[in-house]
C-alpha positions in Angstrom: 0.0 0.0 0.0 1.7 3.2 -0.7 0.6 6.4 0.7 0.5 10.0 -1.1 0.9 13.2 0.6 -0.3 16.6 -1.1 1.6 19.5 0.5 -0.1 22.7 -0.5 3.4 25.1 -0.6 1.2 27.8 1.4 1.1 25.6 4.4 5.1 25.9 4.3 5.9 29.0 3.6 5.0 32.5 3.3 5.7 34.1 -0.5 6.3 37.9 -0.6 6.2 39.1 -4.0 8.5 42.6 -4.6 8.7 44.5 -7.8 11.7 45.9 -8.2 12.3 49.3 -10.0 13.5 47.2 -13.1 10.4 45.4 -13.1 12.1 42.5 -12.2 10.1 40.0 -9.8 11.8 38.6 -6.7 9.8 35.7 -4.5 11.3 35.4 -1.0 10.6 32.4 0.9 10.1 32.4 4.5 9.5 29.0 6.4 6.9 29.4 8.8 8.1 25.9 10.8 10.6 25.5 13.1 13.8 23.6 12.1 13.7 19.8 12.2 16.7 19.1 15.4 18.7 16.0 13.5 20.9 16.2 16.7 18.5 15.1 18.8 17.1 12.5 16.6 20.5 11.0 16.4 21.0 11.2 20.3 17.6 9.0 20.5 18.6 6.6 18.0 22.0 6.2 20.4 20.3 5.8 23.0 17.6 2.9 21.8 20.6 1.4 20.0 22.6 1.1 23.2 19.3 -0.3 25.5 19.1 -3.3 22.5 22.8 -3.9 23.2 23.0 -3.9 26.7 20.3 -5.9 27.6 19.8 -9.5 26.0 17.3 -12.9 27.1 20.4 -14.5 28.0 20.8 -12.5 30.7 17.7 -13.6 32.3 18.5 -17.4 30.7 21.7 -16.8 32.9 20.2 -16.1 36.1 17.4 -18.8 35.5 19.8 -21.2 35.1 22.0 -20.9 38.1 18.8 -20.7 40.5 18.0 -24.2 39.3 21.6 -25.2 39.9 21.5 -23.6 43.5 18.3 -25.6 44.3 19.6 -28.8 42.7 22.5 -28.8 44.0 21.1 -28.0 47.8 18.7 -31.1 47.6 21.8 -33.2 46.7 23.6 -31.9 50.0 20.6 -32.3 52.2 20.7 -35.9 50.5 24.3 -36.3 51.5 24.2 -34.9 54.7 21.3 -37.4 55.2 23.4 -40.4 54.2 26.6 -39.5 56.5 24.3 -39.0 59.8 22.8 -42.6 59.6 26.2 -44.3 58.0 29.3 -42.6 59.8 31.7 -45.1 60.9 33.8 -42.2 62.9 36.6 -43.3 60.3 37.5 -43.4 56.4 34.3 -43.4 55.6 33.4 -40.4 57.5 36.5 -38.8 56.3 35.6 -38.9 53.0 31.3 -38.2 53.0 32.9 -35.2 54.9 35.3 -34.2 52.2 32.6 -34.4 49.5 30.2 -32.4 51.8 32.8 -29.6 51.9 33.1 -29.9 47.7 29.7 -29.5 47.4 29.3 -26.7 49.9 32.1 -24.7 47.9 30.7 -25.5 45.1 27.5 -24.0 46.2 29.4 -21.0 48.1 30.7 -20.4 44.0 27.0 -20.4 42.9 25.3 -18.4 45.2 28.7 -16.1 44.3 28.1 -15.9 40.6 24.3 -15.2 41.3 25.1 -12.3 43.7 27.3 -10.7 41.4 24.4 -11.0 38.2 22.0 -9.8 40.7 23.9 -6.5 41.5 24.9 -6.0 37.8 21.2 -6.7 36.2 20.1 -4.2 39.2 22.2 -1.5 37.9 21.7 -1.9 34.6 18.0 -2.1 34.6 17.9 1.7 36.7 20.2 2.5 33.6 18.0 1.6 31.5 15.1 2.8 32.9 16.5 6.5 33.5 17.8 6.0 30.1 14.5 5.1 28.4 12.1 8.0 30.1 15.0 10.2 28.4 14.4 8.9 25.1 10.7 9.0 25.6 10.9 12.4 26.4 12.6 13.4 23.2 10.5 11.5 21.0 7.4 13.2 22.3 9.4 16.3 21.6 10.5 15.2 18.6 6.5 14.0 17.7 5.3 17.6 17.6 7.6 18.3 14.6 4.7 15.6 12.7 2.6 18.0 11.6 1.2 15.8 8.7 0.8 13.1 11.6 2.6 10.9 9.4 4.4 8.9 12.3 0.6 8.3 13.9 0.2 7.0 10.8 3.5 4.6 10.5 2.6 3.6 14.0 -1.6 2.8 13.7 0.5 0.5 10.4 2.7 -0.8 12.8 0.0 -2.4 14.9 -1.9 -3.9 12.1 0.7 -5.9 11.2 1.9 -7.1 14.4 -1.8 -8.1 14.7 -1.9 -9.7 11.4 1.9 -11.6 12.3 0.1 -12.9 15.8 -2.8 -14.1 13.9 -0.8 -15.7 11.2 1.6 -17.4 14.1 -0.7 -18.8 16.1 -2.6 -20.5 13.0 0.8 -21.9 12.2 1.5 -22.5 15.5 -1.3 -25.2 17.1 -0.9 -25.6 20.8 -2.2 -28.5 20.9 -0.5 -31.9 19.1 -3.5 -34.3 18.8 -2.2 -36.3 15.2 1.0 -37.9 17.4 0.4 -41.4 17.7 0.9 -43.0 21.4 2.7 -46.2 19.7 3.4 -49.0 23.0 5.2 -46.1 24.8 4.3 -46.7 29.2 4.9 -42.8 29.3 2.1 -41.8 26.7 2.3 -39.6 24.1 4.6 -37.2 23.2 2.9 -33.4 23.6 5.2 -30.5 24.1 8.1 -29.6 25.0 8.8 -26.4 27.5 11.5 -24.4 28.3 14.9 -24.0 27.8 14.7 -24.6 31.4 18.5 -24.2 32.1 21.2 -22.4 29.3 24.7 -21.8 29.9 27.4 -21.7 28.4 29.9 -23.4 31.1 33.5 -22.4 31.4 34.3 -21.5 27.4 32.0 -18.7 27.1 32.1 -18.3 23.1 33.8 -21.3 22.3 33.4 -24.5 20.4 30.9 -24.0 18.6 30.7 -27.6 18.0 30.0 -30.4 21.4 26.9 -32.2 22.8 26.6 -33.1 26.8 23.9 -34.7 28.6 23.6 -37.4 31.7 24.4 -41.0 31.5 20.4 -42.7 31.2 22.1 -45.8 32.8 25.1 -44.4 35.3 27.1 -46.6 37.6 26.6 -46.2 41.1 27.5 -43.1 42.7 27.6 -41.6 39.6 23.8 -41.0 38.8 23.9 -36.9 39.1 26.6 -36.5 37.3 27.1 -34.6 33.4 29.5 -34.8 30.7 30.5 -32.7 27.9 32.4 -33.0 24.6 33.6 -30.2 22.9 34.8 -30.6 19.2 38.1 -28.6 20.1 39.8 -29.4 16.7 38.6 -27.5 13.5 35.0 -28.0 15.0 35.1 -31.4 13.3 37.1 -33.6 15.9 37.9 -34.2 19.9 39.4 -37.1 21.7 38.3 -36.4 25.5 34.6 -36.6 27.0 34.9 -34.0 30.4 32.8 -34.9 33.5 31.2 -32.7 35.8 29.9 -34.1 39.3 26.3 -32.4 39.0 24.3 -29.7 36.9 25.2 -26.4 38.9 29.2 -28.0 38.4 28.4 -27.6 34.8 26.8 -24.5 34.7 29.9 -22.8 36.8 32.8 -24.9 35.3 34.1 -26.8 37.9 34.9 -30.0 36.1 35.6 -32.6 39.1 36.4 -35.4 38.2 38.1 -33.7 34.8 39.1 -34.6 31.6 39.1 -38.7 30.7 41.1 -38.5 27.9 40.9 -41.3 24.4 43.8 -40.6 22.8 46.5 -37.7 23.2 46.2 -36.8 19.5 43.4 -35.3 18.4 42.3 -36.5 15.3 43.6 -40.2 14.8 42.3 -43.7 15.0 39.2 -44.4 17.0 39.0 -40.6 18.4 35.7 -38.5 18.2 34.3 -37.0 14.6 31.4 -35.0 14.3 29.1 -33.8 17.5 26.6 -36.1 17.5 27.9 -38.5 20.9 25.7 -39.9 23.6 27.0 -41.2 27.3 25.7 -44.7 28.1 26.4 -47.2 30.8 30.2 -45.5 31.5 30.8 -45.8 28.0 30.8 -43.2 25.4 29.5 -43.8 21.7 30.8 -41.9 18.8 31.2 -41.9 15.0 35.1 -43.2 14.4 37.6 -40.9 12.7 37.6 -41.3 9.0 35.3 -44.3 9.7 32.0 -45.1 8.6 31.4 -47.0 11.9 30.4 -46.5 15.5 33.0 -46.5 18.8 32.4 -47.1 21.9 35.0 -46.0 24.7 34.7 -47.3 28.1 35.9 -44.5 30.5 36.7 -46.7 33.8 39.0 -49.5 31.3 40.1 -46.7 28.5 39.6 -49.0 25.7 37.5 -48.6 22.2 35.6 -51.0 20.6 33.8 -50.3 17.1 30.6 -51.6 15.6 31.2 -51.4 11.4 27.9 -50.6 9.7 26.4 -51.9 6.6 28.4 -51.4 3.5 27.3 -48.3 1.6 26.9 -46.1 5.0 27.6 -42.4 4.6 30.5 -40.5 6.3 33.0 -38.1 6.1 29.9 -35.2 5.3 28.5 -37.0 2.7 25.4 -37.6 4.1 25.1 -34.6 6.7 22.4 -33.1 8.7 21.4 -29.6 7.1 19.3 -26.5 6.3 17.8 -24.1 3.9 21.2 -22.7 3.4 24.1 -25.0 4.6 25.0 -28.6 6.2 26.5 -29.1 9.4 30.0 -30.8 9.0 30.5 -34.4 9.8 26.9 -35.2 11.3 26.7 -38.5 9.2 25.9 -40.9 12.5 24.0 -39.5 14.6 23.8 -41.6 18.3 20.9 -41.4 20.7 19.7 -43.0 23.6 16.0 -43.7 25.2 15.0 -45.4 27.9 15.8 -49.2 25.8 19.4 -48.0 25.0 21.6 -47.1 22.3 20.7 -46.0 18.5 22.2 -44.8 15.6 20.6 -42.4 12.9 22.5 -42.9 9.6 22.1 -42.8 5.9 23.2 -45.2 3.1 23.3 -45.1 -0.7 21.6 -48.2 -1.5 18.6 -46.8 0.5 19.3 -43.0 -1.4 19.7 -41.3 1.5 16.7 -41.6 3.4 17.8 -41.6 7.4 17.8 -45.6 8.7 17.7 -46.2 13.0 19.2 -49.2 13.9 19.5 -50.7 17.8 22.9 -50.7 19.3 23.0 -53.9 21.3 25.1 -54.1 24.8 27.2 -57.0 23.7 30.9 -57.2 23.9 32.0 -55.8 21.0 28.7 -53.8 20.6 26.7 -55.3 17.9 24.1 -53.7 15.0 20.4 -54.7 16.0 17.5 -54.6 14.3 17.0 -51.9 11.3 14.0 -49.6 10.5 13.7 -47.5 7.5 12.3 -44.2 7.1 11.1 -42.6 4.0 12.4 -39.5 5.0 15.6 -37.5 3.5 18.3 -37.3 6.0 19.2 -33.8 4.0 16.3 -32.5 4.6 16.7 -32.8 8.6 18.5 -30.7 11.4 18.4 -33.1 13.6 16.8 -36.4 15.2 16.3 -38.1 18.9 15.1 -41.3 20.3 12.7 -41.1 22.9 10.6 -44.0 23.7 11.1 -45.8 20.8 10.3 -43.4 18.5 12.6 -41.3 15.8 11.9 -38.1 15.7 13.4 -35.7 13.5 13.7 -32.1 13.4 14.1 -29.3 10.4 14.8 -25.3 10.5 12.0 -22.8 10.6 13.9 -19.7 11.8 16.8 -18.1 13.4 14.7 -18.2 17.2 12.3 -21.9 16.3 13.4 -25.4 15.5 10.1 -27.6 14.3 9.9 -30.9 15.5 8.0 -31.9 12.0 8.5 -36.1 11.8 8.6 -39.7 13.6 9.0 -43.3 13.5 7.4 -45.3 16.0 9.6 -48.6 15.6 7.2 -50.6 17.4 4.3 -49.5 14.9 6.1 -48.7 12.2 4.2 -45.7 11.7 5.4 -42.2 10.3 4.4 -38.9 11.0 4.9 -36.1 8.9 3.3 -34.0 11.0 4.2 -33.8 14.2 4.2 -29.8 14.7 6.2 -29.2 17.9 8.1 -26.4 17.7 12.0 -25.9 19.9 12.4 -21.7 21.0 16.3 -22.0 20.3 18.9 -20.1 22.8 20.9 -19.8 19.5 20.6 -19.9 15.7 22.2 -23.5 14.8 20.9 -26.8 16.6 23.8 -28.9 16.1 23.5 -31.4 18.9 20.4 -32.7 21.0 19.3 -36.0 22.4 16.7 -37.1 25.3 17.3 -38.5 28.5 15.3 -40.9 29.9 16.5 -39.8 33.7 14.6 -36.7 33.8 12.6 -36.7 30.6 14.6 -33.7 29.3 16.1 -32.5 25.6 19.5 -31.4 25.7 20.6 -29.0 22.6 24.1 -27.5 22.0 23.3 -24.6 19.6 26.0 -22.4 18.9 28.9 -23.3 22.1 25.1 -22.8 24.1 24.1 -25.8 25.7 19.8 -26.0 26.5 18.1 -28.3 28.0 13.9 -28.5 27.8 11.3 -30.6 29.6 9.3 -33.2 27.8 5.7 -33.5 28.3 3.9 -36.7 28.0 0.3 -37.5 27.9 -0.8 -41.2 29.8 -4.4 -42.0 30.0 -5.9 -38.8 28.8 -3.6 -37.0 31.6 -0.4 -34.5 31.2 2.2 -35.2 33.5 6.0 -33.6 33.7 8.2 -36.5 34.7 
């Protein structure tokens, strides 16, 4: 719609016509409006400019995220502190519940720490703000009575229309309610929604590596069920060759890495070390696509050995059958693993199958062995990523810079596909180049962009929602 604006000249300016003694005619102008002040225009567009830069949704992510470490963490210690009154022996076991007590309570001592200091700098940045604001407001207002054509009325009455017509458009696009998924033999129910990010960081490397994936172990050893792990593709964001462990969530979030590093190799890349981001954590034992192999590893962190699992001839690797978007593919996501509450799977592609994305079981033998194969009739190209959860594949493509859309699955029990699942991921970060469920909590974990996320799943069982 364009818009077209007579301006009678005599609403502008006053003409004074003067005959000169050559009979000569000379118009003066005189403008009867005050000049336009540019200055203070440009002070107001500093001003907004700097209140967009200064304040962002991850600081609020931030601050979410290390309240839910604080509380987690205090449960575990009330837990602990639990366990050492009713078990102290008065000797080396009492020693040592008492040294962990004390880690913990540091531990805690650095959260509550890091979430005074955010505290005291949000608080003085938001009166910053907010003087900063009624200042531009003011000038605007001023700056509003130079309109006298009430064109920015206009601009602004167009504004609203549109943001109307975008809400109306989103939420038809949008459903908020997934009835099409089908339940399949899963005891949780069906797959609704998903909520959050509940918790985003990004740990010690603020910035870096834009390339990992982390989660929990769905099957931990004893002793070791609150604990998280982290790889980081520290090598051309292709390759790594150490998974790093962290003793509980709010260790995570602030960087402490106790117990450390457990390292595969000491070069980084060579045979059987880590390629591509896409690595689950299962029963002490890491899983992995090989480097430079078109087969699956599987490094046991208490022994420090590797044992592979080939796949069928004709698999995909090296990038040639990567996850991608619209406008590029992420490097090296050939195999992607993922685990559920029955295990270990890997998402792959192959040529003889053109390729369409194939899940297959990983079985817990010794070497690992290939299990029973499903295949999908979807394009592995045409995906951002996948997840198992329950069973089910389900597969994920890019909608925007802020939303992911959960769009497809595979219920391997059923065999049935759904290209229509319509559950859509608010991303802490443009690129979702890791995520995977665990079955321990029912949460998603994403690494988008050297961000990790996590969000909660939402199941329905016997026509009732429940968060697990």
């Amino acid at each position: 719609m364009k818009l077209y604006v007579i301006l009678p000249l005599w609403a502008l300016f006053t003409i004074t016509h003067q005959k000169s003694p050559s009979d000569n005619c000379l118009c003066e102008l005189i403008n009867s409006e005050k000049p336009f002040p540019y200055d203070k225009l440009e002070i107001a567009q500093d001003r907004a400019s700097s209140c967009t830069n200064d304040i962002t949704p991850q600081q609020s992510s931030t601050l979410d995220g290390l309240m839910l470490g604080l509380d987690r963490r205090l449960l575990q210690l009330e837990k602990d502190v639990a366990i050492l009154e009713n078990e102290d022996d008065g000797k080396l076991y009492g020693a040592l519940s008492l040294q962990i007590i004390e880690n913990e309570i540091a531990e805690i001592q650095q959260l509550i720490d890091r979430l005074n200091s955010s505290t005291k700098e949000n608080k003085n940045l938001s009166e910053n703000m907010a003087q900063q604001l009624e200042d531009v407001k003011k000038e605007m207002e001023e700056l509003e009575t130079f309109d006298t054509m009430q064109v920015v009325k206009r601009q602004q009455a167009n504004q609203r229309l549109k943001r109307d017509l975008d809400r109306c458009k989103n939420n038809g696009v949008h459903p908020t309610t997934q009835p099409t998924q089908p339940t399949g033999t899963c005891p949780l129910g069906k797959f609704l929604n998903i909520t959050g990010p509940r918790v985003q960081t990004a740990g010690e490397y603020a910035g870096s590596f834009k390339f990992g994936g982390w989660g929990r172990d769905p099957k931990p050893e004893p002793g070791k069920e609150s604990w998280y792990w982290r790889v980081m593709l520290t090598s051309s964001n292709r390759y790594a060759h150490y998974v790093r462990l962290y003793s509980s969530l709010s260790s995570l979030i602030v960087g402490n890495s106790v117990p450390g590093n457990v390292q595969i190799h000491p070069s980084n890349p060579t045979t059987n070390t880590i390629q591509g981001p896409n690595v689950v954590l299962y029963a002490g034992a890491l899983y992995y696509n090989c480097y430079n192999k078109d087969s699956v590893c599987r490094f046991n962190l208490t022994s420090k050995t590797v044992t592979t699992l080939d796949l069928p001839k004709g698999t995909r690797y090296n990038s040639k059958g990567d996850f991608c978007n619209l406008e590029e593919c992420y490097l090296y996501t050939d195999l992607d693993l993922a685990t559920d509450e029955s295990g270990v799977w890997v998402v792959y592609s192959t040529t003889q199958d053109f390729g369409n994305l194939l899940v297959s079981k990983v079985e817990e033998s010794e070497p690992p062995k290939l299990g029973k194969t499903w295949r999908t009739s979807v394009y592995k190209r045409s995906v951002t990523n996948t997840f198992m959860a329950c069973g089910v594949l389900y597969a994920t493509r890019f909608v925007n810079k802020n939303i992911e859309e959960i769009f497809y699955s595979f219920d391997t029990t059923t065999g049935l596909e759904n290209f229509n699942v319509g559950i859509f991921i608010n991303k802490v970060a443009t690129n979702l180049l890791f995520l995977n469920y665990s079955p321990v909590d029912q949460m998603l974990h994403a690494y988008c962009d050297a961000q990790m996320a996590s969000y909660k799943v939402l199941f329905q069982s016997s026509g009732n929602t429940f968060t697990y």
